[in-house]
N, C-alpha and C positions, 0 to 999 in steps of 0.2 A: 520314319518317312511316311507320309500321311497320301491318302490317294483320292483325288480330286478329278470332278465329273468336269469336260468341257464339252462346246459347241464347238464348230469347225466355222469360221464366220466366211468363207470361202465356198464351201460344199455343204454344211449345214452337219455333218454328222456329228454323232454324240460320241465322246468314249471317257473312259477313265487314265489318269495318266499318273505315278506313282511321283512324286514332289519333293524335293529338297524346299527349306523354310524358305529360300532365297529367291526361287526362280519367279520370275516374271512371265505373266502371260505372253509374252514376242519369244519365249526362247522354246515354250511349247509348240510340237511337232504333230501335226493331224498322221492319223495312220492310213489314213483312207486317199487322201489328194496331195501329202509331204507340203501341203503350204504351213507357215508359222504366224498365224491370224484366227489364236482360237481365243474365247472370252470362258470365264469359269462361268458354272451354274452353281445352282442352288442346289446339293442332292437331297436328293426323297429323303434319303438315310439320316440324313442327318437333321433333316423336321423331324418335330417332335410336337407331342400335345399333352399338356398337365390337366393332371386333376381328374375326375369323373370316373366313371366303370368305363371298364376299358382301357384305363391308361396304362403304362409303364409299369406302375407299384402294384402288385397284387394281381395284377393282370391273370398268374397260370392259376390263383388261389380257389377255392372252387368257396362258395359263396359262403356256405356255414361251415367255414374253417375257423375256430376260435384263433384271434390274434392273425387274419388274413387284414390287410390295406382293401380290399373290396367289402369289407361284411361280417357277419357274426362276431 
């Protein structure tokens, strides 16, 4: 069960709400104002950025790590 950031389109607050694959944004429940008028976002979490120093791959490798994704 996967857990998914919304807006409150009512009150504006933000929260996470834990999802079954089925459910429809009208059946989610604001925690803050109990209206059912939230819209999903986009989470931080789940952006993401390829390629470059810095990324994902090799990221914790320290740079002359022979066979590091950053280097040496």
């Amino acid at each position: 069960m996967p857990i998914y950031e919304y807006v409150c389109n009512q009150c504006g607050r933000k929260f996470e709400q834990l999802v079954w694959s089925g459910t429809a944004a009208e059946e989610i429940t604001c925690p803050s104002c109990g209206e059912r008028n939230a819209r999903k976002v986009m989470s931080t979490f789940g952006v993401g950025r390829s390629g470059g120093a810095g990324g994902a791959i090799g990221a914790s490798c320290p740079a002359a790590t022979p066979g590091c994704g950053t280097g040496g």
